[in-house]
Legacy VTK file of the C-alpha trace (Angstrom):
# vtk DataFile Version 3.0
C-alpha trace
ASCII
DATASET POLYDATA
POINTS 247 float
-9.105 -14.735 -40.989
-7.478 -13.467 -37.410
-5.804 -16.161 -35.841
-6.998 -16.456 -32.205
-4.335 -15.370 -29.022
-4.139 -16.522 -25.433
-6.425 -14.761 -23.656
-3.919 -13.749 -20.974
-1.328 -12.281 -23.638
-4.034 -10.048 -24.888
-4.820 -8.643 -21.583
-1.475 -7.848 -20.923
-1.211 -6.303 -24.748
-4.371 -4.397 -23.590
-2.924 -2.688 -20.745
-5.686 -4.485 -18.742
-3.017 -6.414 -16.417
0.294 -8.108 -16.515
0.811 -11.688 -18.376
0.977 -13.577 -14.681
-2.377 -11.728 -13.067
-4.158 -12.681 -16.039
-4.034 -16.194 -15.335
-4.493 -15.644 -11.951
-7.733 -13.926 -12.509
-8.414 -16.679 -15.479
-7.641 -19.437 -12.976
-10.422 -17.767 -10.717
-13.058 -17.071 -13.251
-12.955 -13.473 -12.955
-12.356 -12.868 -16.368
-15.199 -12.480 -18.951
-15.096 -12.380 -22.943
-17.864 -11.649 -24.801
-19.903 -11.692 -21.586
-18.824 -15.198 -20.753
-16.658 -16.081 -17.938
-13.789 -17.875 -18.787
-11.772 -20.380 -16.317
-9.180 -22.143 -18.405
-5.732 -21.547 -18.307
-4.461 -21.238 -22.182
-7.993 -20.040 -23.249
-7.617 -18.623 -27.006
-9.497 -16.252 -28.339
-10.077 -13.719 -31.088
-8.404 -10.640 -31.050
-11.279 -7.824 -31.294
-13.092 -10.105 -28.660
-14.293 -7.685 -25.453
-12.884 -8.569 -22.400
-14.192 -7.791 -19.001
-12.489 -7.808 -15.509
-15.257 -8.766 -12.348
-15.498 -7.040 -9.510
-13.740 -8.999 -7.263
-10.412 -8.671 -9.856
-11.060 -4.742 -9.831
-10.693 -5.103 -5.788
-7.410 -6.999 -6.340
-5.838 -4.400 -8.481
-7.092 -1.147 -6.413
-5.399 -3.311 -3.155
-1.843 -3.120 -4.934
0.571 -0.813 -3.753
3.224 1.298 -5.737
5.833 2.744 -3.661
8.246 5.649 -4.891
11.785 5.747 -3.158
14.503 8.132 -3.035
17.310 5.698 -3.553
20.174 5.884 -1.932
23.949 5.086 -3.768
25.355 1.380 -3.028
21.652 -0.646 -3.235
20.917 -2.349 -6.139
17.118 -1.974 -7.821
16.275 -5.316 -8.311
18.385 -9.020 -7.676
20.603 -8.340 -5.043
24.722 -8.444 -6.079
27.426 -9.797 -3.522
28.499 -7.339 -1.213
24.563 -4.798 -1.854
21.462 -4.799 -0.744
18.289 -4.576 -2.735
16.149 -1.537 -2.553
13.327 -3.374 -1.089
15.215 -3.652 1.511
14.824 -0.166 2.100
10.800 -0.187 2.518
9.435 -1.002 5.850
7.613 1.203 8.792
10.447 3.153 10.338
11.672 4.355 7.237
8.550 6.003 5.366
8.490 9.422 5.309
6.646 11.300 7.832
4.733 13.470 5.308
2.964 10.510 3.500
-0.163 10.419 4.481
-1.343 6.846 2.859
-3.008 3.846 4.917
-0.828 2.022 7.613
2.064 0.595 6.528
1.236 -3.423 6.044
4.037 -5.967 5.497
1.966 -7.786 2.554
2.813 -4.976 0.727
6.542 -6.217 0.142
5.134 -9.652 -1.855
5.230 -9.080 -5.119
6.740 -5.606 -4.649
9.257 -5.242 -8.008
11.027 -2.680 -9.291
9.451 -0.706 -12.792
13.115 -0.053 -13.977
16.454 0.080 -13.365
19.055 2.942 -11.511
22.037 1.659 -11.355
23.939 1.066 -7.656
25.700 4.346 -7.982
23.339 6.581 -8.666
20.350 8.121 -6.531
16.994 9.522 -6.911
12.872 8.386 -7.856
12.877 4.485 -8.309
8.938 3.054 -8.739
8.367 -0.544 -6.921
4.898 -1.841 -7.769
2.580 -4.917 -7.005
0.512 -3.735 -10.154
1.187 -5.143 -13.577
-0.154 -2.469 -15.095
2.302 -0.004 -13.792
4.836 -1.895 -14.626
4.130 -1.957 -18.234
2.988 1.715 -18.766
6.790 2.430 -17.201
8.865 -0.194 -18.936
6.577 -2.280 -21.463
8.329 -2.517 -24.916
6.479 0.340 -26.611
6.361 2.774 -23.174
6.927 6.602 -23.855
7.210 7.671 -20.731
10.210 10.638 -19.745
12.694 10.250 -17.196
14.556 13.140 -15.988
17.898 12.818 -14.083
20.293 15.661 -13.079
23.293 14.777 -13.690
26.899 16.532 -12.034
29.696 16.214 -14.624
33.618 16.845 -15.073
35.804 16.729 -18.523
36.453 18.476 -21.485
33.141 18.897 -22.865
33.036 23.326 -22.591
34.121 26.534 -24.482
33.804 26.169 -28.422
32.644 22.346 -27.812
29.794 22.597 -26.013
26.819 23.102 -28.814
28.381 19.893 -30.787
28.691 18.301 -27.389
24.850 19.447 -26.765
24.012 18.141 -30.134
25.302 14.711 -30.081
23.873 14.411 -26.680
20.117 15.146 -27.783
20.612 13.253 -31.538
23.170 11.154 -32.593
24.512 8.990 -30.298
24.924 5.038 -31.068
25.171 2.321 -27.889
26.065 -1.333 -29.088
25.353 -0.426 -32.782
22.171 1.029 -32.411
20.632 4.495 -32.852
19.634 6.310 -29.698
16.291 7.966 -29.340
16.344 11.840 -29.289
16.631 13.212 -25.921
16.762 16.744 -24.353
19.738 17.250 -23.154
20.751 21.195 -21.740
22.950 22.786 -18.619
21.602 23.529 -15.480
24.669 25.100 -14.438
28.381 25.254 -15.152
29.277 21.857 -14.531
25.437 19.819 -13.972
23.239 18.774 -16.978
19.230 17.481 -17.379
18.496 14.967 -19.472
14.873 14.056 -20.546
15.390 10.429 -22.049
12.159 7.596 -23.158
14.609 4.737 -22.877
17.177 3.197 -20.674
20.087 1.206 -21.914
22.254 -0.125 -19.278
23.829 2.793 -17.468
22.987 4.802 -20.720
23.782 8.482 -18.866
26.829 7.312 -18.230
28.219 5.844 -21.527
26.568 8.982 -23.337
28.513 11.074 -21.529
31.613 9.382 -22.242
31.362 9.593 -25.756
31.698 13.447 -25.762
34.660 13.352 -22.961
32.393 13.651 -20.018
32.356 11.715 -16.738
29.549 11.594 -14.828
29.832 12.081 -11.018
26.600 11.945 -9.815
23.354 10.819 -11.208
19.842 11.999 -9.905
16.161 10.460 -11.344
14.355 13.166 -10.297
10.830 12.552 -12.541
8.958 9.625 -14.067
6.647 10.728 -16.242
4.693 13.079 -14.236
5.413 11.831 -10.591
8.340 14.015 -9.016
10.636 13.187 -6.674
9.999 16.552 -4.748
11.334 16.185 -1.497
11.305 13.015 -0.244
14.240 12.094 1.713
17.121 9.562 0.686
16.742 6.105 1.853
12.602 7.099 2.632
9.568 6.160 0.685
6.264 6.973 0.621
2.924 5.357 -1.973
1.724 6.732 -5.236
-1.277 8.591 -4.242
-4.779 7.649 -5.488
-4.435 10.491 -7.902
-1.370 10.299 -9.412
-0.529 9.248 -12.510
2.885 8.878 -14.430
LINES 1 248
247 0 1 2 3 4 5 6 7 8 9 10 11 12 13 14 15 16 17 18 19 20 21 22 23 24 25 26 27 28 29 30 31 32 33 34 35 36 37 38 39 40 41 42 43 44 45 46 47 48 49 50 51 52 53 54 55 56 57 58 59 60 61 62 63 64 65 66 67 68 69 70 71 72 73 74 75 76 77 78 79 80 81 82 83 84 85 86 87 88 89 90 91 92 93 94 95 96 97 98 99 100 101 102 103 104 105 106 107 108 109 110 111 112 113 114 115 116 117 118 119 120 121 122 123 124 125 126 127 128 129 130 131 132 133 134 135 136 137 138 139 140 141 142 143 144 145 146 147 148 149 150 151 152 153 154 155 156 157 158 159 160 161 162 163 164 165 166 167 168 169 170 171 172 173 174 175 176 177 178 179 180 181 182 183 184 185 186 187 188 189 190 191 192 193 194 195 196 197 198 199 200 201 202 203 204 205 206 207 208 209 210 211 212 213 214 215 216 217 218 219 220 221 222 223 224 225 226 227 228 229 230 231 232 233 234 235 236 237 238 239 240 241 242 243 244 245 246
């Protein structure tokens, strides 16, 4: 026999919404299982149950915002460090870019606003802050496969006869703190710049994978999340994740 689950971790496991919207939608009986509404926080209930979001929690969801921002070296993704600024600092009127097209800009969009993901302070390029739990977990959830590509300026040793090894242990068999990278695709965009395609991301992973081989990174680029680019949005500008898009 199953043994029954919180209601609000199997929504979450379900892609349906994060962990902490669950129980606010629980809290405000918008949540139904098996047809019933349920109102309780801590609610068990069996796993192959079939859950069902009201309408009023669909409105909730469709009002959060996802932003996508070029960001710019020296601000910090997410708790701000002495000295830096976070990158929601970096989101208000003045500095969205001209070509986005989206609804006014509205302060309320800023609560809740969280980064999906880490780039470190010295690097640039596509970093996702969302209101939506959902996004959050499709981008960094435990078991999420979606690619990030960066392009990434190097200088060092790594060329002539020890470039294919170099190329090899870059796309399979690396190690970071004793365990086993995931394959990547690594390859040169020019004489001195690679692109990596990675599904993970280890503290300031680029970086330390380069090192291993004799590189040194110089500059660091996101320039794709799944299958949002960053195109040509400015540094230090913004604009929303259209109604179509999807990572």
């Amino acid at each position: 026999m199953t043994e029954p689950v919180r209601l609000s971790k199997l929504m979450a496991e379900r892609g349906l919404c994060s962990r902490r919207e669950a129980d606010h939608y629980i809290e405000r009986g918008w949540v139904l299982v098996d047809g019933q509404p349920v109102s309780v926080l801590g609610t068990k209930v069996s796993p192959d149950c079939v859950i069902r979001l009201a309408r009023e929690a669909g409105q909730a969801q469709r009002q959060r915002v996802t932003v996508l921002l070029n960001k710019p070296i020296g601000f910090v993704s997410g708790q701000p460090e002495p000295g830096y600024e976070p990158a929601v600092s970096l989101i208000y009127g003045e500095s969205r870019w001209r070509e986005d097209r989206g609804p006014a800009f509205d302060r309320s969009w800023l609560r809740g606003l969280a980064p999906a993901g880490r780039l470190d302070i010295d690097s640039t390029g596509l970093l996702v802050l969302t209101q939506d739990g959902r996004i959050a977990r499709q981008l960094i959830g435990e078991n999420s496969e979606i690619e990030k590509e960066y392009l990434v300026r190097v200088t060092g040793q790594f060329d002539g006869s020890f470039r294919p090894d170099g190329l090899r242990l870059l796309n399979h068999g690396l190690s970071l703190d004793g365990k086993r990278l995931l394959p990547a695709k690594v390859s040169w965009q020019n004489e001195d710049q690679l692109r990596f395609v990675l599904r993970e991301g280890k503290k300031r992973q680029i970086r330390r994978m380069c090192e291993l081989v004799g590189l040194k990174v110089v500059a660091l680029k996101r320039v794709r999340i799944g299958r949002v680019m960053l195109g040509h949005l400015p540094v230090g500008e913004w604009r929303l994740l259209g109604p179509n898009e999807r990572f």
